[in-house]
N, CA, C and O atoms as a DFTB+ gen file, in Angstrom:
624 C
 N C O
     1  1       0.826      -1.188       0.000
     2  2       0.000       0.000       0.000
     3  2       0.872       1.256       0.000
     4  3       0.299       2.278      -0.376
     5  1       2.083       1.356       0.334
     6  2       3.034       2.067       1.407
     7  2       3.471       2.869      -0.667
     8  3       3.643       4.072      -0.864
     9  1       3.533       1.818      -1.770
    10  2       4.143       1.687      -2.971
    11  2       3.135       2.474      -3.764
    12  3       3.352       3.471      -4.452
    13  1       1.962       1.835      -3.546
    14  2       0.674       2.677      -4.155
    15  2       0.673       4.123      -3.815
    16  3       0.517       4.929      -4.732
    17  1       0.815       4.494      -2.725
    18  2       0.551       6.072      -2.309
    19  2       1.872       6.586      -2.799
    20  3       1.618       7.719      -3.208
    21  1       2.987       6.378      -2.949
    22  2       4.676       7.071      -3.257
    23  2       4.411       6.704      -5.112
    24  3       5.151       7.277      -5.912
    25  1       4.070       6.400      -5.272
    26  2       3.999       6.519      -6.917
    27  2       2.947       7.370      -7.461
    28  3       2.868       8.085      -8.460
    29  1       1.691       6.898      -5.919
    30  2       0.467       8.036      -6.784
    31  2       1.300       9.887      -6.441
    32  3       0.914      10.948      -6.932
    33  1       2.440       9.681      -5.498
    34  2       2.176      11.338      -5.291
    35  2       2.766      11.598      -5.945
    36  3       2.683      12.808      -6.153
    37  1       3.853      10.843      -6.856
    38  2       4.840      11.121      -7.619
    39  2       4.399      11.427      -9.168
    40  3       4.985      12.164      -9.961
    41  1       3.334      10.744      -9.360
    42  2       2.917      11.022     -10.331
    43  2       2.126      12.076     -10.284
    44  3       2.209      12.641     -11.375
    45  1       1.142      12.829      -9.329
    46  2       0.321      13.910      -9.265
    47  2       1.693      15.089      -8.775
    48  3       1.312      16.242      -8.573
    49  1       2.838      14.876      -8.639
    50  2       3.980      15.781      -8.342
    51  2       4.619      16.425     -10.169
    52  3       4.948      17.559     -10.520
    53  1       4.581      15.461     -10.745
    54  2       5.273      15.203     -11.752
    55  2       4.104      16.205     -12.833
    56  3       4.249      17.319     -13.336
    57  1       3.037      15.291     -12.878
    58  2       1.547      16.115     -13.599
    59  2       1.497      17.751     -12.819
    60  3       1.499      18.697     -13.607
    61  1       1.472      17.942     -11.933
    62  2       1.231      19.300     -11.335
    63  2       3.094      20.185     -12.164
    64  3       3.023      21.177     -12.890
    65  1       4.212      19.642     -11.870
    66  2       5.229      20.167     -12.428
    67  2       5.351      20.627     -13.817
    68  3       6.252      21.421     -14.088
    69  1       4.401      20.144     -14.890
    70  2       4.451      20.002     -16.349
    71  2       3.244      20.973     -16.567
    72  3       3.361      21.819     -17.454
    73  1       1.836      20.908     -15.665
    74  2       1.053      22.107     -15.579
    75  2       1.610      23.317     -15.440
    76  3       1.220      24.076     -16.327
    77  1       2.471      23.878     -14.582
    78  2       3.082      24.751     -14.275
    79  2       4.167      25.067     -14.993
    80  3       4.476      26.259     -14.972
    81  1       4.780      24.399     -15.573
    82  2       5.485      24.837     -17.062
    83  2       4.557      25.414     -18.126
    84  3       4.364      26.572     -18.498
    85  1       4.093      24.356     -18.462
    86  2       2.810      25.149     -19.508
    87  2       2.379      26.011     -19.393
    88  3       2.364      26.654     -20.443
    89  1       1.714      26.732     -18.161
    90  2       1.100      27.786     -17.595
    91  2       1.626      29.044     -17.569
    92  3       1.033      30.113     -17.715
    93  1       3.192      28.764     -17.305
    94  2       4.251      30.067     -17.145
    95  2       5.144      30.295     -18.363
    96  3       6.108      31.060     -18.395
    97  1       4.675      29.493     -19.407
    98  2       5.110      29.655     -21.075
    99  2       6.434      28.512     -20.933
   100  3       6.748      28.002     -22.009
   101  1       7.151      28.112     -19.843
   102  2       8.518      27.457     -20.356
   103  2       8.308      26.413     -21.383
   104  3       9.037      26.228     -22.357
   105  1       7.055      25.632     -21.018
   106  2       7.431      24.595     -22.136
   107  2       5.605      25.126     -22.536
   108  3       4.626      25.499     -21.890
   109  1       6.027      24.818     -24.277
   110  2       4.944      25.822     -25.403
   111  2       4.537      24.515     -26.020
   112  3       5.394      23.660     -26.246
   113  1       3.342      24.330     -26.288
   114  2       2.805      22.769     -27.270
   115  2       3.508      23.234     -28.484
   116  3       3.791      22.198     -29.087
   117  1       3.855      24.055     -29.031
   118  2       4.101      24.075     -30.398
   119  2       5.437      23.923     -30.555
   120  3       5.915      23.794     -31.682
   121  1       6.213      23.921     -29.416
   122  2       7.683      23.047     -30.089
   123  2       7.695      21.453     -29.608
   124  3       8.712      20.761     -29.620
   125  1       6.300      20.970     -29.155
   126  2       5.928      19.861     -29.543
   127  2       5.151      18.886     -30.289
   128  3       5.125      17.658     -30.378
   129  1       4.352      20.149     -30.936
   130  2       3.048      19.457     -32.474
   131  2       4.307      19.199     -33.406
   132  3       5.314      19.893     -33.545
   133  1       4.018      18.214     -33.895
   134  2       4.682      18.093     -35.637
   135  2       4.321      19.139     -36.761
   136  3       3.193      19.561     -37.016
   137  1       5.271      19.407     -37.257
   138  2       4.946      20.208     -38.822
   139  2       3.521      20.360     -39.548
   140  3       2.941      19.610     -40.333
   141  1       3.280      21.216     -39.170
   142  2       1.790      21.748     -40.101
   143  2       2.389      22.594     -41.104
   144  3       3.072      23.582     -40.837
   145  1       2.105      22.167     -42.314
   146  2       2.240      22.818     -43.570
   147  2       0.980      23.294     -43.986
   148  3       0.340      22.650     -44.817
   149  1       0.493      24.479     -43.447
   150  2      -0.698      24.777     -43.320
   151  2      -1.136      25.585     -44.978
   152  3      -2.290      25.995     -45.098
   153  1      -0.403      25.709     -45.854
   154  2      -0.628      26.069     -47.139
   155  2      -1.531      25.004     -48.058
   156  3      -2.590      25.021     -48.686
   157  1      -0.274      23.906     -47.691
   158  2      -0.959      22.597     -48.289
   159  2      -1.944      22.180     -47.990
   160  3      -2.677      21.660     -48.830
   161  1      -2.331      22.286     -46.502
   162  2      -3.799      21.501     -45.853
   163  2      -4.926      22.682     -45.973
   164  3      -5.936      22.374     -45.341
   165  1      -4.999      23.726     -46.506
   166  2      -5.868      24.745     -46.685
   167  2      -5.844      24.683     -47.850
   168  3      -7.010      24.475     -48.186
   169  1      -4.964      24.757     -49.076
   170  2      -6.154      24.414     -50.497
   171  2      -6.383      23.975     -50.742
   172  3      -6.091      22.786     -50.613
   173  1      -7.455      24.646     -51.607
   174  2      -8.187      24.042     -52.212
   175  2      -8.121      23.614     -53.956
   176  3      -9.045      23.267     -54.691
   177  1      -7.457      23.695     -54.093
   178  2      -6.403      23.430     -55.655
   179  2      -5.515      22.181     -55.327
   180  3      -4.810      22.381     -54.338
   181  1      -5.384      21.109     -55.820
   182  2      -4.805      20.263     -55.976
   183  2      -3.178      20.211     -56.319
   184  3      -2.354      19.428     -55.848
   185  1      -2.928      21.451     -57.434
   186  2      -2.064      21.577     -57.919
   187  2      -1.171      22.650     -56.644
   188  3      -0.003      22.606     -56.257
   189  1      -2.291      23.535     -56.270
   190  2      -1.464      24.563     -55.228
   191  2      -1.224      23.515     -54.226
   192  3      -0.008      23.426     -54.058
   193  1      -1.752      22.836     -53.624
   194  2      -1.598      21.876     -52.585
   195  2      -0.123      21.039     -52.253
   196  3       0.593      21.033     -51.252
   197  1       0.012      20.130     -53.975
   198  2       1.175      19.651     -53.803
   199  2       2.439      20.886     -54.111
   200  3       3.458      20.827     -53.423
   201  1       2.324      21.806     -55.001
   202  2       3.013      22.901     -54.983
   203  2       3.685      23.400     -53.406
   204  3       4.887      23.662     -53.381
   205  1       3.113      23.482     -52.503
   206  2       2.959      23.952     -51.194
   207  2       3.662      23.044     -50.544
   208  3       4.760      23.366     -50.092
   209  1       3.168      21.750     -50.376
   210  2       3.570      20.689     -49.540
   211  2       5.227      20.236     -50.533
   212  3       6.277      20.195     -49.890
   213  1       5.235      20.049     -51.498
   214  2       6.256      19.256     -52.163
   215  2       6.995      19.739     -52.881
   216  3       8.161      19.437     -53.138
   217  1       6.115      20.826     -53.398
   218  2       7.590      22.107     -53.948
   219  2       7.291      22.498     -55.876
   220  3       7.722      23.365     -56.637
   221  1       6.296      21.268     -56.030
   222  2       6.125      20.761     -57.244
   223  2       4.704      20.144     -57.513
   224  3       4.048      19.623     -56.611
   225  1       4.219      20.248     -58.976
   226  2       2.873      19.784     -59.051
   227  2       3.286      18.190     -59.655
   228  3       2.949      17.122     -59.143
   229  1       4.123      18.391     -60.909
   230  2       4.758      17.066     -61.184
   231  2       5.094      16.094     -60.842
   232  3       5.766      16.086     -59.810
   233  1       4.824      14.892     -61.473
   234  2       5.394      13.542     -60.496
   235  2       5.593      13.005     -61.797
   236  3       4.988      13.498     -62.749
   237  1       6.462      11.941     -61.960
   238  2       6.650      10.213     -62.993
   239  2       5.734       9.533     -62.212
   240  3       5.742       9.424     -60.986
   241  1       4.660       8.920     -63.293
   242  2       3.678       7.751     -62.826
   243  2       4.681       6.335     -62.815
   244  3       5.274       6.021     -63.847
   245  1       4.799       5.603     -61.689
   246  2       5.641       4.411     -61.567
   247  2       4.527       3.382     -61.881
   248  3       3.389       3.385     -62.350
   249  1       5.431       2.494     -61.384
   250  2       4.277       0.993     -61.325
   251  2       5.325       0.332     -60.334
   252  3       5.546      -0.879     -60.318
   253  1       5.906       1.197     -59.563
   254  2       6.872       0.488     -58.406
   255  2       6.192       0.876     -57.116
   256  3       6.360       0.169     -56.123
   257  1       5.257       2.210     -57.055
   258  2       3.938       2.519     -56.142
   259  2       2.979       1.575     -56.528
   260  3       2.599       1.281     -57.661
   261  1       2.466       0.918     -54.882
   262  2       1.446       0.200     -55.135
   263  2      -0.001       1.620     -54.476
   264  3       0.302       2.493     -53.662
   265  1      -0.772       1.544     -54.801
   266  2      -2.356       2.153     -54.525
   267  2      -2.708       1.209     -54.504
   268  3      -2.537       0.405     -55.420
   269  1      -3.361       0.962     -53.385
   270  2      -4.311       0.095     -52.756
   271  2      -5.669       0.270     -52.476
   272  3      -5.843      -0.177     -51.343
   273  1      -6.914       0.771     -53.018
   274  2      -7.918       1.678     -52.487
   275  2      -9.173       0.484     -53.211
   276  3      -8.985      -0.369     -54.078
   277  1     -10.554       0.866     -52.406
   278  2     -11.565      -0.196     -52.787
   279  2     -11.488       0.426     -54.404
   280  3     -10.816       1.418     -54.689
   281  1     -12.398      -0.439     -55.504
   282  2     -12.626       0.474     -56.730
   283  2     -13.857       1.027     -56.393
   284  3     -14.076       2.102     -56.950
   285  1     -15.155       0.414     -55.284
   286  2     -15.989       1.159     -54.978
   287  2     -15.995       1.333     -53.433
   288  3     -15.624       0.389     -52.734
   289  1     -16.306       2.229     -53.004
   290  2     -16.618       2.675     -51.734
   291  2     -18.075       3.058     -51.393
   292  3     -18.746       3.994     -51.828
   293  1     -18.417       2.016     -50.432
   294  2     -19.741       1.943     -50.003
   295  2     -19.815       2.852     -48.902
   296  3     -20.984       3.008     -48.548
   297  1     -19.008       3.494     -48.249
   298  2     -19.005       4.758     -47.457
   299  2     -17.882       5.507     -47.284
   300  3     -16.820       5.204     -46.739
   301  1     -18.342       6.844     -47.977
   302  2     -16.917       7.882     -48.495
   303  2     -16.623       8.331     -47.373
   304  3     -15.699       9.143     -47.423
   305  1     -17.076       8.116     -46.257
   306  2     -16.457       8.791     -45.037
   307  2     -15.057       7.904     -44.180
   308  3     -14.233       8.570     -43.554
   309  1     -14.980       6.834     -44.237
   310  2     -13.924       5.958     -44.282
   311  2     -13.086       4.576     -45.127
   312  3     -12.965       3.353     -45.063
   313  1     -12.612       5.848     -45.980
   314  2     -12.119       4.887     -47.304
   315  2     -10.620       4.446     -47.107
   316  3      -9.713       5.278     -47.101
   317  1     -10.409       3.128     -46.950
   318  2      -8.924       2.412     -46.546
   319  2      -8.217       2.817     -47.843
   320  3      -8.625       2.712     -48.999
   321  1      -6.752       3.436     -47.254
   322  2      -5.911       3.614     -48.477
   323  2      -4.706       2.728     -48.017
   324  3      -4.690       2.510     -46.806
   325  1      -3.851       2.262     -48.640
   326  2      -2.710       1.827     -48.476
   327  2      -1.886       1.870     -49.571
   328  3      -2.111       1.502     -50.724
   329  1      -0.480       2.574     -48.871
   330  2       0.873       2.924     -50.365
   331  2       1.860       2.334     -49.731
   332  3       2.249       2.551     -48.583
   333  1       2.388       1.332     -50.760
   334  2       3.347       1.081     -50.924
   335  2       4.183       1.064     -51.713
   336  3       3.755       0.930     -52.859
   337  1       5.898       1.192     -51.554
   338  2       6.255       0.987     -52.488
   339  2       7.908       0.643     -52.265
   340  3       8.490       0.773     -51.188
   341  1       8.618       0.104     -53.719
   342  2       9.875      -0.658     -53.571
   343  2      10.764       0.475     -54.060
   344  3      11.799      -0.019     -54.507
   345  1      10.765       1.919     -54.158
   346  2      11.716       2.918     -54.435
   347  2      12.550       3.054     -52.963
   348  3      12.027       3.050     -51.848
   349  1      13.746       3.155     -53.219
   350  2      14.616       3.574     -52.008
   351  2      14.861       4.753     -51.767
   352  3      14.981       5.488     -52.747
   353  1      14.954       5.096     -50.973
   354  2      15.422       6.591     -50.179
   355  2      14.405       7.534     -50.126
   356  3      14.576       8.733     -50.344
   357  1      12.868       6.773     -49.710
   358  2      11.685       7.740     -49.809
   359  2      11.871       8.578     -48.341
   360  3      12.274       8.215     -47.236
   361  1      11.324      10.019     -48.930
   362  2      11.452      10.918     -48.008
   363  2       9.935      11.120     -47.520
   364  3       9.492      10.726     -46.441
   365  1       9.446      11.592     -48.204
   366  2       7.759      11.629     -47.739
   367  2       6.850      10.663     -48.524
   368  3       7.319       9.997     -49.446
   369  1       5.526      10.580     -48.159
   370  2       4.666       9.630     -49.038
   371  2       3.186      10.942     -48.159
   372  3       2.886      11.278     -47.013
   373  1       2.719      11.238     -49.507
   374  2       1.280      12.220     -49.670
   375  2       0.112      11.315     -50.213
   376  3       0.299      10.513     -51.128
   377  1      -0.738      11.438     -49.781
   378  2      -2.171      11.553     -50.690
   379  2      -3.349      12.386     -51.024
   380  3      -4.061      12.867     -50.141
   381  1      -3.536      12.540     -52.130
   382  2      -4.486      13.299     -52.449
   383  2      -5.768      12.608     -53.192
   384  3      -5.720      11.591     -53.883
   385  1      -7.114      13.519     -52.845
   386  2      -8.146      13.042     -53.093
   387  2      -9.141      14.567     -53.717
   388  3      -9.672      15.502     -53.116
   389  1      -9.022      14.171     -55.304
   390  2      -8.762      15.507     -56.178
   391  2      -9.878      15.759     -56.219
   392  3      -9.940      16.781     -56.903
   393  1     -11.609      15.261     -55.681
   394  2     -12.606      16.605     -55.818
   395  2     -13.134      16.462     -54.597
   396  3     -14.362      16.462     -54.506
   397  1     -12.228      16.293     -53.278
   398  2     -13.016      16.673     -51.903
   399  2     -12.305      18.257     -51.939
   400  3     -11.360      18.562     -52.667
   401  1     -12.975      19.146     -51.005
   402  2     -12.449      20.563     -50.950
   403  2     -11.454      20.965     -50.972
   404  3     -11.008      21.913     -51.619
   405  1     -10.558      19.704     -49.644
   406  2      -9.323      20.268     -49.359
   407  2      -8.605      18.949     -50.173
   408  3      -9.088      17.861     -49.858
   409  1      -7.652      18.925     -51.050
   410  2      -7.338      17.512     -52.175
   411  2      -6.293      16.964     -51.020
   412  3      -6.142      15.747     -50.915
   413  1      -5.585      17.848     -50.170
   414  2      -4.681      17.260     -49.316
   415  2      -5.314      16.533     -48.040
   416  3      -6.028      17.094     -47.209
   417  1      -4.836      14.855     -48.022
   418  2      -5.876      14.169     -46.763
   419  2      -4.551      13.430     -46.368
   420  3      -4.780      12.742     -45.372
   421  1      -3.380      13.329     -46.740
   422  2      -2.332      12.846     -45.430
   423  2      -0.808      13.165     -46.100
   424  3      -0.670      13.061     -47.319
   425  1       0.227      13.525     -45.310
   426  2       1.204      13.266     -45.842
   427  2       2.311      12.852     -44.574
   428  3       2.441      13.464     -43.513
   429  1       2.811      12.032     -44.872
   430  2       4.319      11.261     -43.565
   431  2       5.317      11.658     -43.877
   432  3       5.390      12.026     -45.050
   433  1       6.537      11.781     -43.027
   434  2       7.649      12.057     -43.496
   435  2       8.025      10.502     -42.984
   436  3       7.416       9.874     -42.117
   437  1       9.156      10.064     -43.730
   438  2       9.709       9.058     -43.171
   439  2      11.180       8.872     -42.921
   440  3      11.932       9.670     -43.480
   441  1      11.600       8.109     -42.304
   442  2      13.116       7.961     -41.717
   443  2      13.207       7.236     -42.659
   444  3      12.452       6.625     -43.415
   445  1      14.839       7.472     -42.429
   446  2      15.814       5.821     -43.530
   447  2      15.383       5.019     -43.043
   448  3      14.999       4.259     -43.933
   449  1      15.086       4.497     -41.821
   450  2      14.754       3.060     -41.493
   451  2      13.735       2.419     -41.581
   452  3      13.553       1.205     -41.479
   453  1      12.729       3.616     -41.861
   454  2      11.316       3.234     -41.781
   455  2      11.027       1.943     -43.233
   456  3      11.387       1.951     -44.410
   457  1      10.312       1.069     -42.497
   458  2       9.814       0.519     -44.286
   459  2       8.745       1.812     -45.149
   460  3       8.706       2.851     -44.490
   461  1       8.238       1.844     -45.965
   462  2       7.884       2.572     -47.044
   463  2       6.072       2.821     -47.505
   464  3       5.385       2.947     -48.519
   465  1       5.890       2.776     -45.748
   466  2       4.172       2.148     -46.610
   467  2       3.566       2.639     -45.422
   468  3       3.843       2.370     -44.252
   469  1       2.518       3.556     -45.987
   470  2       1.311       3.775     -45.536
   471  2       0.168       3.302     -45.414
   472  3      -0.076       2.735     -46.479
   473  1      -0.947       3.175     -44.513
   474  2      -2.106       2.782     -44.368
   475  2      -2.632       3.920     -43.486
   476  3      -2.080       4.726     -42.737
   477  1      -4.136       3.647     -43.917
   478  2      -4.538       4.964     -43.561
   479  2      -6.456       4.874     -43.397
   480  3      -6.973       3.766     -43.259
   481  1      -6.976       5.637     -43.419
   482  2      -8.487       5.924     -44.044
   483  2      -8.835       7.167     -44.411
   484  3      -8.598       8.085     -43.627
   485  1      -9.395       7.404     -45.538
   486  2      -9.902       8.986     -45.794
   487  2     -10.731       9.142     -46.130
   488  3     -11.306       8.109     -46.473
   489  1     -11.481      10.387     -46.326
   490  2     -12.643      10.815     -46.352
   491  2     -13.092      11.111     -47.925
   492  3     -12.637      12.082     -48.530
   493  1     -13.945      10.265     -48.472
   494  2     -14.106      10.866     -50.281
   495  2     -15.598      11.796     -50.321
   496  3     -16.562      11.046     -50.469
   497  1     -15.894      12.951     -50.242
   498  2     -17.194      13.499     -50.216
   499  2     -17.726      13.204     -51.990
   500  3     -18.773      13.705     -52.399
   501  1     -16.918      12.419     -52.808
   502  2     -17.720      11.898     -54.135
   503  2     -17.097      10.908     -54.890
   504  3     -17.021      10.193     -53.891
   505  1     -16.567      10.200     -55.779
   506  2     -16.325       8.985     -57.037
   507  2     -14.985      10.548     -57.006
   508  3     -15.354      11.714     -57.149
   509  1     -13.899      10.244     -56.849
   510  2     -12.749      10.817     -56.944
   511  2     -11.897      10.143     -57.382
   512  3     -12.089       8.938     -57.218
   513  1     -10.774      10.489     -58.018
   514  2      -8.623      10.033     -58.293
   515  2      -8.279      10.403     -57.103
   516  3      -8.598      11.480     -56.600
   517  1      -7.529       9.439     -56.512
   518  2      -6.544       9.714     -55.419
   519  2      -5.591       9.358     -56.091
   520  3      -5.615       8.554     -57.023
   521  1      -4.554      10.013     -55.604
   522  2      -3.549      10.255     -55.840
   523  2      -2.224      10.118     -54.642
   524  3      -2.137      10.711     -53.567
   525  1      -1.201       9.061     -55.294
   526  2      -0.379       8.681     -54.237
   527  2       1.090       9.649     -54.611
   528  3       1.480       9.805     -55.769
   529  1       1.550      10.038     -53.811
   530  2       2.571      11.351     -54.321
   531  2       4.132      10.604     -53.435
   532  3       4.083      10.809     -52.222
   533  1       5.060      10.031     -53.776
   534  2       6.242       9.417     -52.734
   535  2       7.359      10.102     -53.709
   536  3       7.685       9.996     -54.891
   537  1       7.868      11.045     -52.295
   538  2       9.197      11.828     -52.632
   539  2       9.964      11.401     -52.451
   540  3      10.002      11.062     -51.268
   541  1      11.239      10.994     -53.276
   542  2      12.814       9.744     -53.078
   543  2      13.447      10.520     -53.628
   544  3      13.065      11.158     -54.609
   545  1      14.805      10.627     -52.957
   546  2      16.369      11.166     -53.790
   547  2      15.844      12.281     -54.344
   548  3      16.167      12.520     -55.508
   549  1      14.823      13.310     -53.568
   550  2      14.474      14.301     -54.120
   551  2      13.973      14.357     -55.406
   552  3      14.511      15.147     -56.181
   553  1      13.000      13.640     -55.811
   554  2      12.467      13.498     -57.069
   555  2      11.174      13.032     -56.741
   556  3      11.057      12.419     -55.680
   557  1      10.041      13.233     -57.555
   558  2       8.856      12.760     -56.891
   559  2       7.785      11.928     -57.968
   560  3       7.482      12.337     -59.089
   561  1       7.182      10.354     -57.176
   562  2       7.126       9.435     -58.167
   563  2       5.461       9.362     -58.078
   564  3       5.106      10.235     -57.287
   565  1       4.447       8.719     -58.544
   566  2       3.185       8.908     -58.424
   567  2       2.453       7.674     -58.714
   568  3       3.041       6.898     -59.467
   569  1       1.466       7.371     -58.346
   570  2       0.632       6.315     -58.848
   571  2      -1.154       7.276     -58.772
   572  3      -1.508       8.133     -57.962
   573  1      -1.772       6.799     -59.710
   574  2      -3.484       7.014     -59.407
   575  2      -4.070       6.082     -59.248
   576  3      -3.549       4.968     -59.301
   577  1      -5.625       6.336     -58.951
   578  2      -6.692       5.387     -58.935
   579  2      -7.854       6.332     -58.567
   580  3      -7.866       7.411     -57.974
   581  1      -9.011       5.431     -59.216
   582  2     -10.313       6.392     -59.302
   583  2     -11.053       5.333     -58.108
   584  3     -11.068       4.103     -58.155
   585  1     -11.688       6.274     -56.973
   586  2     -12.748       4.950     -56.378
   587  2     -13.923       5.575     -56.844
   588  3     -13.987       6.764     -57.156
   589  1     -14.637       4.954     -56.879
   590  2     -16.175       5.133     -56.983
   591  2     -16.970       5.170     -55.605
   592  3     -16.929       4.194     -54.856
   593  1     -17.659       6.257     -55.298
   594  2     -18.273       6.632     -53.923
   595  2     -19.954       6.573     -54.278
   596  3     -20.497       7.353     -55.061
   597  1     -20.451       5.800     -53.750
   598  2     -22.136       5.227     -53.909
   599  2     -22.841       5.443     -52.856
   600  3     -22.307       4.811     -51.944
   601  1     -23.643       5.927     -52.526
   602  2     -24.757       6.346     -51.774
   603  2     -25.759       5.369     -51.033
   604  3     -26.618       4.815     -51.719
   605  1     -25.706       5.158     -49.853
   606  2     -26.654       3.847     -49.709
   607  2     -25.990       2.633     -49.773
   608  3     -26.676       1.779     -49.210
   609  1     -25.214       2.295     -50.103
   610  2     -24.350       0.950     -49.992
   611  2     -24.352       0.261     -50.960
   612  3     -23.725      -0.798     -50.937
   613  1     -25.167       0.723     -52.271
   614  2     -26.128       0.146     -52.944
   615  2     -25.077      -0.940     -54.293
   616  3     -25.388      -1.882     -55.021
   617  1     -23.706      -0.114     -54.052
   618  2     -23.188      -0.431     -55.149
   619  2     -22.858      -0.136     -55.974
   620  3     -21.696       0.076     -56.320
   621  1     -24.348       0.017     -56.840
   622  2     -24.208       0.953     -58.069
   623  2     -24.352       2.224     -58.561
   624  3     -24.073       2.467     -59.735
């Protein structure tokens, strides 16, 4: 019991210490959020989007990116994406989904060590191209795919 109470105060010591940083500005959430590229996630242009985020609208269509996406989606509000791919030295991996408002719906940065593949879910507000965007050796490679978004489950 003696273990229970010296850990609980330590921990309400510890929580009260990190309040009081926060409070008196020393430690700020924003040199702890990750990178918001807030250009990219606010347009509404596809082309300004990756422009913003990647530097460039251009990509080479591979067939070394896999797109993974249903061909129909029976509910556009959680549509499974998954990218993979066998290019080395990927730096980021984006997707875009070219007639919801905002075309930008994820982008990762990745480490050297990381393997190369995303999974995900996104939001299609209609029958859209997504678009898989993977930046390597500073060059940027692409794959598409159209899903089809149906109303009602219905299918067709």
């Amino acid at each position: 019991m003696n273990n229970q109470r010296r850990s609980f105060l330590r921990n309400s010591m510890a929580g009260g210490l990190v309040a009081v940083s926060v409070a008196s500005g020393l430690l700020t959430p924003s040199r702890v959020l990750a990178a918001w590229p807030k250009a990219a996630f606010d347009s509404k242009d596809t082309k300004e989007a990756m422009k913003g985020l990647l530097g460039s609208e251009a990509f080479e269509e591979t067939n070394k990116i896999k797109l993974r996406t249903p061909d129909i989606a029976e509910n556009g509000s959680v549509v499974p994406v998954t990218v993979k791919t066998k290019i080395t030295g990927v730096e980021t991996i984006s997707v875009f989904a070219l007639e919801n408002a905002r075309p930008l719906a994820i982008s990762a940065e990745m480490s050297a060590k990381a393997r190369p593949v995303l999974a995900t879910r996104i939001k299609l507000g209609k029958t859209s191209k997504v678009i898989a965007v993977v930046r390597a050796n500073g060059k940027l490679y692409g794959a598409t795919k159209t899903v089809k978004v149906t109303l009602g489950g219905c299918g067709g």
